[in-house]
C-alpha positions in Angstrom: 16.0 -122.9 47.5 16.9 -121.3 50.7 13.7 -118.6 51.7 15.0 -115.4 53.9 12.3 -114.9 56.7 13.4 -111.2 56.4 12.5 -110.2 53.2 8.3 -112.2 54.0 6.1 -109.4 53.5 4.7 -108.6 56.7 0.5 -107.7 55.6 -1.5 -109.8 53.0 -1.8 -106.2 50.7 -3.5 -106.3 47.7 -2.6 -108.9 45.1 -3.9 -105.8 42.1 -1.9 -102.5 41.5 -4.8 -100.1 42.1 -6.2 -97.7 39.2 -6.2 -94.3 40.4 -9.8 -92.9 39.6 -9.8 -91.3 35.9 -10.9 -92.3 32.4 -8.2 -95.5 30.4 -8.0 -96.9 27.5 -9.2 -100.9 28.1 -8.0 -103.4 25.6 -10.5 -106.7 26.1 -7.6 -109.7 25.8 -10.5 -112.2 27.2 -13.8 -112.8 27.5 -16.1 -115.7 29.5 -19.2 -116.7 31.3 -18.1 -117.5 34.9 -20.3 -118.7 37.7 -20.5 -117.0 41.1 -18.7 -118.6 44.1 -21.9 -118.2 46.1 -24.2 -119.5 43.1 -26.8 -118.1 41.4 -26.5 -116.9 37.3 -23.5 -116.8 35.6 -22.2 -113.5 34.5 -20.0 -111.9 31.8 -16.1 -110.9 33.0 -13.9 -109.1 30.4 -10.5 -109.7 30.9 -9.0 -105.9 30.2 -5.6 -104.7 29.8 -5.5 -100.9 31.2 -3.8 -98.2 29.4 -3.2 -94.6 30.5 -4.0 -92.6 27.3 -2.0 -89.4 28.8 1.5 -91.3 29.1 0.9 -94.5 27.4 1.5 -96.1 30.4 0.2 -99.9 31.1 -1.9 -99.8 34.4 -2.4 -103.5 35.0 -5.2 -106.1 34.6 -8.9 -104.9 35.2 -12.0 -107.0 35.1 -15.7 -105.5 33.9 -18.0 -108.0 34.8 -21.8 -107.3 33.5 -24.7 -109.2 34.6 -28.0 -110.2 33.8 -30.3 -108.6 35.7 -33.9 -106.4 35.8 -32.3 -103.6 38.0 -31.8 -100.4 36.1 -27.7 -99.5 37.1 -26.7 -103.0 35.7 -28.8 -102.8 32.6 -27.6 -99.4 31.8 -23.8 -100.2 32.2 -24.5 -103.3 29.6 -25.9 -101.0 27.1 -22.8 -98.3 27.8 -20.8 -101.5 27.0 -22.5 -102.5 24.1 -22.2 -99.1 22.4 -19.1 -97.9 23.6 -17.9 -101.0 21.3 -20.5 -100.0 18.6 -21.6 -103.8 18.5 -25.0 -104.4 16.4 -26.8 -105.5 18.9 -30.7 -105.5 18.1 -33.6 -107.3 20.0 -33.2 -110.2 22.4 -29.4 -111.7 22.9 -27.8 -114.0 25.2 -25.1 -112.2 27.7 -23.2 -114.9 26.4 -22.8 -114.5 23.2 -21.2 -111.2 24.1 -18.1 -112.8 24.7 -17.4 -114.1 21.2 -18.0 -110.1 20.1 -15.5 -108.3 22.2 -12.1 -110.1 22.4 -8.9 -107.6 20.9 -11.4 -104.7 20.8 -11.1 -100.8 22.9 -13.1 -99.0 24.9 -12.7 -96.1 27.2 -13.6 -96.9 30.9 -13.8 -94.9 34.1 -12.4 -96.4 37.0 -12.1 -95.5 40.4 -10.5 -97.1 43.9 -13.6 -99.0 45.6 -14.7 -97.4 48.8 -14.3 -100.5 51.0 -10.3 -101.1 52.8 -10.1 -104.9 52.2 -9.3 -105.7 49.9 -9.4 -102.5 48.0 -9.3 -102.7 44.2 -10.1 -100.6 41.3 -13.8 -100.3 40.0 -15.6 -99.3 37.2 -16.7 -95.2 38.0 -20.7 -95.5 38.5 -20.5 -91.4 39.2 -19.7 -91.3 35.8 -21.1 -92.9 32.3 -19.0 -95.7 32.9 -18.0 -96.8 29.0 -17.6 -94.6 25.7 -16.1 -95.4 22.5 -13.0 -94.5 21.6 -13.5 -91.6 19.5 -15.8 -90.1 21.7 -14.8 -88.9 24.7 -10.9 -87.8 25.5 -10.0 -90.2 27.6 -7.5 -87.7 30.4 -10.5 -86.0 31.7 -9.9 -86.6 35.2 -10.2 -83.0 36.2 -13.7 -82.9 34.5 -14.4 -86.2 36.1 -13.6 -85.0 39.5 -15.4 -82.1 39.3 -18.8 -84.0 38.0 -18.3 -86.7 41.3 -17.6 -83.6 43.4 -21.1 -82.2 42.4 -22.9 -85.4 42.8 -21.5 -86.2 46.5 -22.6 -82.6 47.1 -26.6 -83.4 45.9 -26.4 -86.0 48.0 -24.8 -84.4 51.1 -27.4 -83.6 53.4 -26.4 -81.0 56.2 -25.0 -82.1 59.4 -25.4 -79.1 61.5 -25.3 -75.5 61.6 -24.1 -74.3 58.4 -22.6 -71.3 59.6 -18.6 -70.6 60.2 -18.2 -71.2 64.1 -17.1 -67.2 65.4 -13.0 -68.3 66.3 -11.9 -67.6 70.2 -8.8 -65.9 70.9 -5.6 -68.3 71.6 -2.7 -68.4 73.6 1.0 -67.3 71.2 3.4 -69.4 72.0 
């Protein structure tokens, strides 16, 4: 098979269509334990298959991966999880017994572009509650969405400078 040097992509890009930030539809088609490349404990990845409930549209593959772990934000987003699938989960459980539960089952998930340039990727929204059941929550909210990250960034802004509207200096017409 003859290869045209030509048509060789140029830059690496990303190998994943980005998910522009808004609420989907997630279909679980696979669920496992996996290890981290750099060690440590394993972790739960849900193999998800993205739908945009507006258009029907597929969106691609996305990935929620929960772990073990005594920090609140990833102990939160496992119990979002957990009853955004309205699983009867009570008392102690292994993280791995979650992934005979979930396989062919829906969720709604917020996802968002990842603030980092390489590679970018699509994340799960941490601005927002992160998983809801189906019926609960309409799932093309992005304008509600935006507005809630809008008024979180702003909390968290803290003033640069001088807050006031610099007074403007007369300029040359051309």
């Amino acid at each position: 098979m003859a290869i045209n040097m030509n048509s060789l992509p140029t830059e690496k890009g990303s190998t994943f269509a980005i998910i522009p930030k808004g609420s989907y539809i997630a279909k679980i088609v696979k669920a496992e334990m996996k290890t981290p490349k750099s060690g440590g404990n394993d972790y739960f990845s849900a193999e998800c298959d993205i739908t945009d409930p507006a258009s029907d549209t597929g969106m691609g593959k996305f990935w929620i991966n929960l772990f073990e772990s005594e920090a609140n934000l990833p102990r939160y987003q496992l119990r979002r999880f957990i009853e955004a699938l309205k699983l009867n989960i009570q008392g102690e459980f292994e993280l791995k017994d979650l992934t005979k539960m979930v396989t062919n089952k829906s969720l709604v998930i917020d996802i968002c572009p990842e603030d980092k340039p390489d590679p970018q990727r699509s994340v799960v929204d941490i601005s927002a509650e992160c998983f809801y059941p189906l019926d609960s929550k309409p799932a093309d909210n992005t304008a509600e969405q935006e507005a809630l990250a809008d008024e979180i960034a702003n909390v968290f802004e803290a003033p640069v400078a001088d807050t006031q509207e610099p007074t403007p200096t007369k300029s040359a017409s051309y």
